[in-house]
N, C-alpha and C positions, 0 to 999 in steps of 0.2 A: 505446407509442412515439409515435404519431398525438398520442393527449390532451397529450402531455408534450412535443412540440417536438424531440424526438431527432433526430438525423439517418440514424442508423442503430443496429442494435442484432444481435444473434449467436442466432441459435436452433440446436442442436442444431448448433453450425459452418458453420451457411447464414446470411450476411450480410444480413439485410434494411433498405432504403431506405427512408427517407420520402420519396413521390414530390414533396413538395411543395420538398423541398429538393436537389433534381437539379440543379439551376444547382450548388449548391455544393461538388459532391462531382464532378462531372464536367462542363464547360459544351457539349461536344461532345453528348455525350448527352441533355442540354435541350433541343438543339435539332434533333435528330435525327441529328447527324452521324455519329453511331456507336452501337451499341448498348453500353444500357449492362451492366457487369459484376454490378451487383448485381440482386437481385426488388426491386421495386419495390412499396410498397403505398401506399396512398391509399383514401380514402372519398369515398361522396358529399357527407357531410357537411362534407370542408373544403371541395368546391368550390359549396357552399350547391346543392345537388341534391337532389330527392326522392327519398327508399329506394321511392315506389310508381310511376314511372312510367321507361319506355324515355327512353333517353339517346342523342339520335344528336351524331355527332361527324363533325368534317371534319379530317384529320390532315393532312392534304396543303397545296399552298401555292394551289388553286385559289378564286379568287372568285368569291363565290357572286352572281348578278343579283339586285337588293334584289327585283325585283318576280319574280323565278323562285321564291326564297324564301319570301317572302309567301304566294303560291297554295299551294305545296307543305306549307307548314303550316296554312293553313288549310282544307285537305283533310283531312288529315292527323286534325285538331282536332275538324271535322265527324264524320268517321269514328269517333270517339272513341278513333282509336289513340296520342296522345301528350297530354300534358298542355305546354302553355308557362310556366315559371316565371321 
């Protein structure tokens, strides 16, 4: 479904999403506003991610201090617990 651009496709009667295509299939649910009805799959690979390294995310609508961030990754990097790609 992913390699092939699908939007969605039917497993065993469970609907599943390509998460990259959630704008189109519901624009509430892209943007959080509602949860959406279908699974959702997605790789790291569409969103150009390492399969070997931790992936932190910020889901929320907070901004992040350029130099709070900064530090916090290069602690982080130091530590040898994340990779930056």
């Amino acid at each position: 479904m992913i390699q092939n651009g699908q939007v969605q496709t039917s497993v065993n009667g469970l609907t599943l999403q390509n998460g990259l295509t959630t704008n189109l299939v519901s624009a509430k649910a892209a943007t959080g506003e509602e949860v959406p009805e279908q699974i959702m799959v997605t790789t790291r690979q569409q969103y150009g991610l390492p399969e070997d390294a931790i992936v932190y995310c910020n889901f929320n609508q907070v901004i992040w201090h350029k130099n709070i961030f900064l530090k916090w990754t290069k602690t982080r990097q130091h530590a040898g617990f994340i990779t930056m790609a």
